[in-house]
N, C-alpha and C positions, 0 to 999 in steps of 0.2 A: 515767861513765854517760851524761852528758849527749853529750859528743865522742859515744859510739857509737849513741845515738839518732839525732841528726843525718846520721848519716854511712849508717844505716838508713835515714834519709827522704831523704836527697839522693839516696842510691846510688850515691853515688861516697865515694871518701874524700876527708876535709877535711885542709886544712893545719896542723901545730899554730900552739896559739896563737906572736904574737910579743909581745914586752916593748914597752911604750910609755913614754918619760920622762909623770912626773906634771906634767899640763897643767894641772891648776887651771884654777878661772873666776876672773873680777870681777864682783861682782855690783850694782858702780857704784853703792852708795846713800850717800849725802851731799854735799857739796857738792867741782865739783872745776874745776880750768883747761884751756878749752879751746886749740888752739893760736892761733887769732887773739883771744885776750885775753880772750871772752865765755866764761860759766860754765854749768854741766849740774849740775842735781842730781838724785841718784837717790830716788826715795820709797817705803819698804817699802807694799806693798798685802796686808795682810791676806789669807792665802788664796786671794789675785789676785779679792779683792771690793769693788767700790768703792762705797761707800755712805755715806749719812747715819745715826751712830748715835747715840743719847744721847748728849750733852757730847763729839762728836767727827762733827763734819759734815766728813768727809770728800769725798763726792764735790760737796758745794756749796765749799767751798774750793778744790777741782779746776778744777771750770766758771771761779769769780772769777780762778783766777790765769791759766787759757788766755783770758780775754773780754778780761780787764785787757792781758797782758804777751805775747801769743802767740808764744809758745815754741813749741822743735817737741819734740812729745811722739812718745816711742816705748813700746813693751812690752816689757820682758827676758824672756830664755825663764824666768824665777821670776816671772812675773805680778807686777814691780813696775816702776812710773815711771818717765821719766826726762824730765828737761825740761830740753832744752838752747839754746843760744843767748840766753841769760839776759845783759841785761846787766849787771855790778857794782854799778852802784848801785841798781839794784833785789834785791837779797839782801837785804835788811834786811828789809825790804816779805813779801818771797815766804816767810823765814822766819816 
């Protein structure tokens, strides 16, 4: 049904579908090795919501460890962290 809806609003016909091998994601969260030696870790973000809640100050832990260790933080397409170019002996600390 779908195919010939489509093919009604194009107005042309569509190609069928093709097969794709299962590409899988990464969704990069814990701690891992970069290739020049420095670490990336991934941080789940709730809902991709970053905030201070009861017994879990989330985004004031955020702020401390970018002010402290300035890593470079990115956003995954799952609205969770990443903070890479960590050096090793700061894991301990950022943990």
């Amino acid at each position: 049904w779908f195919h010939e809806e489509m093919e009604r609003r194009v107005g042309k016909p569509l190609d069928d579908a093709i097969a794709i091998d299962n590409w899988g994601y990464d969704d990069h969260l814990g701690w891992h090795e970069q290739k020049d030696g420095l670490l990336y870790v991934g941080v789940f973000i709730e809902n991709g919501r970053i905030a201070d809640w009861p017994g879990k100050p989330q985004r004031t832990i955020i702020r401390d460890i970018v002010k402290k260790f300035r890593p470079q933080v990115r956003i995954t397409a799952q609205q969770n962290l990443v903070f890479s170019h960590i050096r090793p002996e700061h894991r301990a600390e950022i943990e």
